[in-house]
Each structure stands twice: as structure tokens, then as C-alpha cells.
C-alpha positions as CSV (number, residue, x, y, z in Angstrom):
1,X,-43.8,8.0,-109.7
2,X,-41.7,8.5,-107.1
3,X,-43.9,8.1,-104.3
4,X,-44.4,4.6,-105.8
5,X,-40.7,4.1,-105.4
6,X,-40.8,4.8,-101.8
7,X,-43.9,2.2,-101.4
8,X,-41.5,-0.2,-103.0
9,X,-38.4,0.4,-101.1
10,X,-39.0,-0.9,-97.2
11,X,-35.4,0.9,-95.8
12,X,-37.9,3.9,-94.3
13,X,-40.6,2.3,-93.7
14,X,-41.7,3.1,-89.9
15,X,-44.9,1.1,-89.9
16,X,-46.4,-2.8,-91.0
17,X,-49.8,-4.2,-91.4
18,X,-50.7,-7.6,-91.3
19,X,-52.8,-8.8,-94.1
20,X,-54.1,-12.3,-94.1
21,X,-51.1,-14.0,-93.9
22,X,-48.4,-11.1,-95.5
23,X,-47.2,-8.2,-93.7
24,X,-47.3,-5.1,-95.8
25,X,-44.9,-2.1,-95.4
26,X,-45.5,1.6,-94.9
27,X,-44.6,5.0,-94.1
28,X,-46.7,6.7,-91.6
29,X,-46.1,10.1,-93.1
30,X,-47.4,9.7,-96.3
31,X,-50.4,7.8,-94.3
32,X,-51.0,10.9,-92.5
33,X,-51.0,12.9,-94.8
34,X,-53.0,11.2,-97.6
35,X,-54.9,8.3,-95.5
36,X,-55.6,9.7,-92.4
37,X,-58.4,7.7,-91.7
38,X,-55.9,4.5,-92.8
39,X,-53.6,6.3,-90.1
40,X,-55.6,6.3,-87.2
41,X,-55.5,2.4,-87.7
42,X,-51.8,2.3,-86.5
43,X,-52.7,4.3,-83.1
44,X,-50.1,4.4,-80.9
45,X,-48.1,1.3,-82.8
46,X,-44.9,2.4,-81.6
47,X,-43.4,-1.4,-80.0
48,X,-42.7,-2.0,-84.0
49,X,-45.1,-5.1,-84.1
50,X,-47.4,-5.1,-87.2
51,X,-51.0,-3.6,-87.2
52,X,-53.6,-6.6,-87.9
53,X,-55.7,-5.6,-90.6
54,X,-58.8,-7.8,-91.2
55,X,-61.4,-8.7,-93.7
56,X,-59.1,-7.0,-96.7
57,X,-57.0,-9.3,-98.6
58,X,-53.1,-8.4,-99.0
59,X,-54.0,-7.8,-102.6
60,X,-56.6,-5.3,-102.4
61,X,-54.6,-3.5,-99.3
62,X,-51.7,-2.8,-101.6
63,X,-53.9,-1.6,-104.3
64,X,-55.4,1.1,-101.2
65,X,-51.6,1.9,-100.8
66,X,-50.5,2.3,-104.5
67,X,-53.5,4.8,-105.0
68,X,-52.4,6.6,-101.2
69,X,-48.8,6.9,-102.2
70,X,-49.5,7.7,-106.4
71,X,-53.4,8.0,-107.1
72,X,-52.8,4.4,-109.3
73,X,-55.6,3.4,-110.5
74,X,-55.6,-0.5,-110.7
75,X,-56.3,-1.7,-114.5
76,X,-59.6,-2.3,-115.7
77,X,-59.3,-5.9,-115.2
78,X,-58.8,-5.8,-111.8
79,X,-61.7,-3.2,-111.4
80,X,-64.0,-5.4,-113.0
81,X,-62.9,-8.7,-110.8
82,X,-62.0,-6.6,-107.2
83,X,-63.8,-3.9,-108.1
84,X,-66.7,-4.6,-104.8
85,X,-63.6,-5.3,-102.7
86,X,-61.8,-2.2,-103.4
87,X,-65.1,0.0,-103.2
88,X,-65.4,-1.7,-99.4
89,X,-61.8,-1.4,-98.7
90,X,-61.5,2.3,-100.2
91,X,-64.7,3.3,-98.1
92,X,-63.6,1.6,-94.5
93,X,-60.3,3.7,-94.9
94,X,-61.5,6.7,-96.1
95,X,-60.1,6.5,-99.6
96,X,-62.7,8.9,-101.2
97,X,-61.2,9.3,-104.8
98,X,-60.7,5.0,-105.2
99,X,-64.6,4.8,-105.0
């Protein structure tokens, strides 16, 4: 989808978490909008230095976004191996339908 696009292209992206070692992109609009919970993680983040996101794995934080910016669902696969992970993940930022 398009929205997907947007999560893949970093030129208007106005927010960063750091996961574990990465440092993930975002767009606090579409976080507001569709993660608010996820949202109220940035606060007032406006200095441009990335919010620290702990005990969620890059992997499992991008698979949050995809579903925030395009309800993806990950493949089965990665349900059945990640499936606890995303559950907890989905559930500490509000994620309702991922769960």
C-alpha cells in the first residue's frame, strides 16, 4: 500500500526510535493517528534525538509499524516463531487488532 511506501521512504520522517542497536524511522502523524498509545512514547521529542525503545527487538518493532502504517499482517511463519513477542509488543503499544 501506499502507507507502506511512506514507512519505507525516510525524506518525511519527523521522528526515530532506537531499537537495540538500529534506529527505526517514523512519522508522528500516522502515529497519532493510528498508535496513539505508540505516540505518547515520543513525548515532547522535539531536539530530533531518537526515542529509546527497550525490551522489543528492531524486528518485531518494525512488524508494530508495518501493521500501524498498512494493517500487514506478518506471514504465518513469523507468527508462529515471534508470535509471543508481537502479542507483548502489540499489547504494550496499544496495538489492539495485532493481538
Amino acid at each position: 500500500t501506499k502507507m507502506l511506501q511512506l514507512l519505507e521512504n525516510t525524506d518525511n520522517a519527523d521522528i526515530s526510535f532506537k531499537v537495540g542497536d538500529e534506529v527505526v524511522i517514523s512519522h508522528k502523524l500516522i502515529l497519532s493517528t493510528n498508535a496513539p498509545v505508540l505516540f505518547e512514547f515520543c513525548g515532547e521529542n522535539n531536539d530530533g534525538s531518537p526515542v529509546t525503545i527497550n525490551d522489543t527487538s528492531a524486528e518485531i518493532f518494525r512488524i508494530i509499524l508495518r501493521y500501524v502504517y498498512g494493517e500487514e499482517i506478518p506471514e504465518s511463519k513469523t507468527i508462529m516463531d515471534e508470535g509471543k513477542d508481537i502479542i507483548s509488543a502489540a499489547d504494550r503499544f496499544g496495538i489492539v487488532g495485532l493481538k
